[in-house]
MDTraj code that builds the backbone (N, CA, C; nanometers):
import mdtraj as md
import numpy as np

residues = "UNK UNK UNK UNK UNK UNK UNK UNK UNK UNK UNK UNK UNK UNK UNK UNK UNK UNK UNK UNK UNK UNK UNK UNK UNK UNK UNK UNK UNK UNK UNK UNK UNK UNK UNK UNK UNK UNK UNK UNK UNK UNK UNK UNK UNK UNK UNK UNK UNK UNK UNK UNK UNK UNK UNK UNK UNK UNK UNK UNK UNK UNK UNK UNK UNK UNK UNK UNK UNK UNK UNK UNK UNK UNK UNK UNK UNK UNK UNK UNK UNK UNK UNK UNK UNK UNK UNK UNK UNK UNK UNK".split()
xyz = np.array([
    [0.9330, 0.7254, -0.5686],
    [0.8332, 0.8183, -0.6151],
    [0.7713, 0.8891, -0.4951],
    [0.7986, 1.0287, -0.4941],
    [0.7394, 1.1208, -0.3757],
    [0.5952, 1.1331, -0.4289],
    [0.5070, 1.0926, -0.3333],
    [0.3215, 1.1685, -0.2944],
    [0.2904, 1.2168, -0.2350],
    [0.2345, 1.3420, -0.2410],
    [0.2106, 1.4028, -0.1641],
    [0.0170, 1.3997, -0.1534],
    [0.0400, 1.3841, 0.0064],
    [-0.1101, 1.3403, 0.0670],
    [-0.1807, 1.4710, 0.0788],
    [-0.3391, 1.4609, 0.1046],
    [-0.3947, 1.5608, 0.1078],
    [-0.4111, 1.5552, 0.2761],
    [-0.4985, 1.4634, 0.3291],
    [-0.4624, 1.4268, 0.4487],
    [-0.3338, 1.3980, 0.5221],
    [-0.2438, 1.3020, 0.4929],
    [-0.1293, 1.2649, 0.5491],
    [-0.1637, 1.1393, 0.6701],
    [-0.0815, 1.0751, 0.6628],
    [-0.0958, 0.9259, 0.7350],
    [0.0093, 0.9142, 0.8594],
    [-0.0110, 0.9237, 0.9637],
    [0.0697, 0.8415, 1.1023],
    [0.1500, 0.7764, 1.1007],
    [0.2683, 0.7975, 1.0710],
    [0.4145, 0.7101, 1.0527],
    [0.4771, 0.7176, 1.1771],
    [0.4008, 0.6672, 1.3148],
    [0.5502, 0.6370, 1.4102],
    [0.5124, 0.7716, 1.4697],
    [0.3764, 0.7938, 1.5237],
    [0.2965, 0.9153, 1.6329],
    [0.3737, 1.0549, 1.4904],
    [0.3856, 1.0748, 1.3666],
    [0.4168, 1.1699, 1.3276],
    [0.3378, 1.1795, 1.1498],
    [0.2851, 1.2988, 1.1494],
    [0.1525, 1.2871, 1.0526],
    [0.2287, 1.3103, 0.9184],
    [0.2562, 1.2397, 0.8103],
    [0.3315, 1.2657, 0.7052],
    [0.2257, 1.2859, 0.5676],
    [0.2656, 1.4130, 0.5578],
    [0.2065, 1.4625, 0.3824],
    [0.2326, 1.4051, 0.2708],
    [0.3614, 1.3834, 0.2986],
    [0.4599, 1.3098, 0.1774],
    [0.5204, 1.1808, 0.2211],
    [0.4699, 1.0872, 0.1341],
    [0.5634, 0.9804, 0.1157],
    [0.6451, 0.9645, 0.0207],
    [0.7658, 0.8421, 0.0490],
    [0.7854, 0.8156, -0.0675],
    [0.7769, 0.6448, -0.1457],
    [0.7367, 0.6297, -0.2142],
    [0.7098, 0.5047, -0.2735],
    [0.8134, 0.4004, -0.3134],
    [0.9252, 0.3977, -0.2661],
    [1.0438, 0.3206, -0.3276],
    [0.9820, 0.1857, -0.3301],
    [0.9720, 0.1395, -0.4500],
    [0.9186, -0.0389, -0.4695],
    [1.0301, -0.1500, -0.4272],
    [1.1250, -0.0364, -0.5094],
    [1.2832, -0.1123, -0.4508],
    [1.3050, -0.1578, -0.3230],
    [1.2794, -0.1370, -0.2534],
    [1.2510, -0.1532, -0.0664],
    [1.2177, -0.2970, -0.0590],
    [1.0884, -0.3357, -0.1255],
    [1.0606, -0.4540, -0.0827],
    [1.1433, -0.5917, -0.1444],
    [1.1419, -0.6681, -0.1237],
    [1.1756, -0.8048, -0.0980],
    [1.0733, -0.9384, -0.1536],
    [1.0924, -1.0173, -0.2200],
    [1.0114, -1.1178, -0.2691],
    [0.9787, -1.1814, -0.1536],
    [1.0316, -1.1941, -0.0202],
    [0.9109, -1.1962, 0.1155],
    [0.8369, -1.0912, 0.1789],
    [0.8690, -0.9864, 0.0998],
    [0.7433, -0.8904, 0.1290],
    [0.6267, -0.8676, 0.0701],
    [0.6561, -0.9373, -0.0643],
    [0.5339, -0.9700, -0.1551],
    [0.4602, -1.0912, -0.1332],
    [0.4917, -1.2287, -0.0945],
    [0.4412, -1.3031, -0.0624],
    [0.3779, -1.2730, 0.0900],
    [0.4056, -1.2327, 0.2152],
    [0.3881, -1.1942, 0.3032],
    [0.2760, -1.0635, 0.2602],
    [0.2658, -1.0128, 0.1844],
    [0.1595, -0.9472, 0.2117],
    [0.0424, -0.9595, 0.1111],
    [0.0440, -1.1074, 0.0160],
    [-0.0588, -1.1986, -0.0686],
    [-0.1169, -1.2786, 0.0877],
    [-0.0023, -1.3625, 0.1937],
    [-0.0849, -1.3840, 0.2606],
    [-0.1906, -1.3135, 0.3839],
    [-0.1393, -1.2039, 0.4005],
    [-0.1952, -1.0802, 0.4565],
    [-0.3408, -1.1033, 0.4220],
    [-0.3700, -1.0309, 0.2675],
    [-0.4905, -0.9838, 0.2100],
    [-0.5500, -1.1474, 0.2600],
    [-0.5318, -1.2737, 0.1956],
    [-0.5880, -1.3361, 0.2108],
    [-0.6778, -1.3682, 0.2825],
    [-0.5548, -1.3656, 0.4147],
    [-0.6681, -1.3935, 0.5350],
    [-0.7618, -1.2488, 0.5685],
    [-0.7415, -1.1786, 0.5155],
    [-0.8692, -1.0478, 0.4860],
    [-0.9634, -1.0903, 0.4301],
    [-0.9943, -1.2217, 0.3929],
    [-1.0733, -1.2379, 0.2826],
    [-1.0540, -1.2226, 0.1367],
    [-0.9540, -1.1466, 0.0930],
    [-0.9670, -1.1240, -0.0307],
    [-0.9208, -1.2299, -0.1328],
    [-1.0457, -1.2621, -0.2543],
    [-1.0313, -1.3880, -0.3021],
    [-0.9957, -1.3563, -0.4416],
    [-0.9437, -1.2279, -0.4430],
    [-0.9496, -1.2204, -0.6121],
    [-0.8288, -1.3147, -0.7088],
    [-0.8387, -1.3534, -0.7873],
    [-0.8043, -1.4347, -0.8464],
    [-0.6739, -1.4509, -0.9049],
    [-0.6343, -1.3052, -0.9847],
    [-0.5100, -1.2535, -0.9520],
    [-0.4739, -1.1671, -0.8309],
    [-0.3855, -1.1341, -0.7671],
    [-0.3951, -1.1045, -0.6176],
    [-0.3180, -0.9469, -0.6626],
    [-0.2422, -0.9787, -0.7977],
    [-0.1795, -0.8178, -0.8619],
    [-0.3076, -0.7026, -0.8963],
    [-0.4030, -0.7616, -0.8879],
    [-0.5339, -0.6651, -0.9696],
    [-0.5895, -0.6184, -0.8329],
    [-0.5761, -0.6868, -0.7049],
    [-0.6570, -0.6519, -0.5721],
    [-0.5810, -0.5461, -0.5055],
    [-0.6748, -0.4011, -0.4769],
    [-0.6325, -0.3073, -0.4154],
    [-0.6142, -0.3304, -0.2770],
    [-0.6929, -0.4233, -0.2084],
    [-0.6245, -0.5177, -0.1100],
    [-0.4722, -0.5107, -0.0921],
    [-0.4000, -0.6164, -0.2157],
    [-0.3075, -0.6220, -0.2005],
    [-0.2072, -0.5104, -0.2503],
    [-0.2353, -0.4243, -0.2922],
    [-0.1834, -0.2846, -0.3314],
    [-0.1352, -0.2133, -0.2573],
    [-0.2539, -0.2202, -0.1326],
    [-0.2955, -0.1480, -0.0409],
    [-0.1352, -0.2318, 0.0720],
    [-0.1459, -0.3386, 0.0908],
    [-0.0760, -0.3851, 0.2037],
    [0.0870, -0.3792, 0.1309],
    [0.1126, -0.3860, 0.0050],
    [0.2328, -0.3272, -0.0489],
    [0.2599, -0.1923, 0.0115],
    [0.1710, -0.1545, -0.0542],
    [0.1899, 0.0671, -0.0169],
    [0.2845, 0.0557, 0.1183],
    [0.1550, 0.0138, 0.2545],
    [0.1894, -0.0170, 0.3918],
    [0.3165, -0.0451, 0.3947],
    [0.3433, -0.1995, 0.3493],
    [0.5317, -0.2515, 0.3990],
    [0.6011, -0.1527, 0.3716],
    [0.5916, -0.0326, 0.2483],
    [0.6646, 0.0593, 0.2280],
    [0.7177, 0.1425, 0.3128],
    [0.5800, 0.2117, 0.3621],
    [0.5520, 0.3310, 0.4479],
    [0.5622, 0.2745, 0.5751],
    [0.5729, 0.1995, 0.5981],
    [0.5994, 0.0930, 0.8021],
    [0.4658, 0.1254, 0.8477],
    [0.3723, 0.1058, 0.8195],
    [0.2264, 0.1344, 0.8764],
    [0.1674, 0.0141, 0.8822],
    [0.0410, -0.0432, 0.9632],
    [-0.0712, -0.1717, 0.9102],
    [-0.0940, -0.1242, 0.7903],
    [-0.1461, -0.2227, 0.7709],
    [-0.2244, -0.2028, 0.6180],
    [-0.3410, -0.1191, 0.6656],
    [-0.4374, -0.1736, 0.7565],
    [-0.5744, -0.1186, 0.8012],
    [-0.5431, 0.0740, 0.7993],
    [-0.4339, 0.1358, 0.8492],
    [-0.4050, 0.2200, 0.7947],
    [-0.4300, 0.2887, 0.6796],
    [-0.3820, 0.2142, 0.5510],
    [-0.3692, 0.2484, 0.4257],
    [-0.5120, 0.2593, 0.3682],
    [-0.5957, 0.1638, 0.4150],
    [-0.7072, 0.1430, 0.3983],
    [-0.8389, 0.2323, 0.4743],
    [-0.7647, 0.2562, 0.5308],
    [-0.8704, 0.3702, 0.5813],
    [-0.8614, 0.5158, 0.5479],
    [-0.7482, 0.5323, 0.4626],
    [-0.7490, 0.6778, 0.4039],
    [-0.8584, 0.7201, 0.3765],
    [-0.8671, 0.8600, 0.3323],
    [-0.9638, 0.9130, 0.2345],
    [-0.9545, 0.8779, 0.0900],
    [-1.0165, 0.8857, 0.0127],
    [-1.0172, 0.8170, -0.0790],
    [-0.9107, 0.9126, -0.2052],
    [-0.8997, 1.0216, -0.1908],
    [-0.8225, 1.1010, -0.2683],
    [-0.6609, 1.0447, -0.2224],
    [-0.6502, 1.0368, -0.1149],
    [-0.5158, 0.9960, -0.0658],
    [-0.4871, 0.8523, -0.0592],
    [-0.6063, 0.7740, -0.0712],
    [-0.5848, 0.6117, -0.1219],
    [-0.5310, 0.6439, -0.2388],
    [-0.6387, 0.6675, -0.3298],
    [-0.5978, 0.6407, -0.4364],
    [-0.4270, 0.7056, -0.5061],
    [-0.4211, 0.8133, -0.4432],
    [-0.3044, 0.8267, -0.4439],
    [-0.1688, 0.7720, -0.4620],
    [-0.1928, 0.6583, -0.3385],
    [-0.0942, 0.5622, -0.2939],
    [-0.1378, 0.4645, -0.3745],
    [-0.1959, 0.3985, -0.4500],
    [-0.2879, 0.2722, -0.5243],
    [-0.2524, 0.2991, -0.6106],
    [-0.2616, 0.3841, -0.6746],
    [-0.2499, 0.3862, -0.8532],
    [-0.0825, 0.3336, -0.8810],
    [-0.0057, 0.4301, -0.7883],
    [0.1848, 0.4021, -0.8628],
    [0.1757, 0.2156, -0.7795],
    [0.1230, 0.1566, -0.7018],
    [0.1019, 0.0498, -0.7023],
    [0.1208, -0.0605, -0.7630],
    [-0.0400, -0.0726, -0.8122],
    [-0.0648, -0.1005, -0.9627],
    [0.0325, -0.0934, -1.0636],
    [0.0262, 0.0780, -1.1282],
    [0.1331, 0.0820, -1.2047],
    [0.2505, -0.0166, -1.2180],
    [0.3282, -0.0179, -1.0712],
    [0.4525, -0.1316, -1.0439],
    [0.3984, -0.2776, -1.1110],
    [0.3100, -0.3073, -1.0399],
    [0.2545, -0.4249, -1.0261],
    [0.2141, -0.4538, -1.1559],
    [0.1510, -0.3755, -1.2520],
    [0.1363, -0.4125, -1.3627],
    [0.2181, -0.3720, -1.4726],
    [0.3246, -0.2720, -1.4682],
    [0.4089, -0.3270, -1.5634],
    [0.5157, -0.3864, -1.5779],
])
top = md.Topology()
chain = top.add_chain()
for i, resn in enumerate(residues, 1):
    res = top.add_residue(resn, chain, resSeq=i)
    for name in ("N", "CA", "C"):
        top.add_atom(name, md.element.get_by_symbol(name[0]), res)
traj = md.Trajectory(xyz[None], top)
């Protein structure tokens, strides 16, 4: 799934407008690896699929960025990347 950013995010010293979201990419150690990520962030939510936390550090493994990255967007371009997330994650 192509997004296109309003800002655009630092992939490797190069500012990208567009990502693309392939979920397919990751790996059932990229999902566990990035539950323990959020964790040690603190994040205690209970299901770890509902935490934009962990949404957030999915998006990242995608895009080859930190998470702290993802997380520091603007919020039009978070959410951006968060919602098809979710979406994955929850259906």
């Amino acid at each position: 799934m192509k997004v296109i950013l309003n800002k655009g995010i630092t992939v490797k010293n190069e500012l990208k407008k567009e990502v693309d979201l392939d979920f397919d990419k990751l790996t059932g150690n990229d999902f566990i690896a990035a539950e323990k990520e959020v964790r040690q962030l603190g994040d205690q939510s209970p299901s770890v699929v509902l935490s934009m936390n962990y949404q957030a550090a999915l998006v990242a493994r995608i895009i080859g960025v930190p998470v702290d990255d993802v997380l520091a967007l603007p919020g039009s371009d978070f959410k951006k990347l968060i919602l098809p997330a979710a979406n994955f994650l929850l259906s």
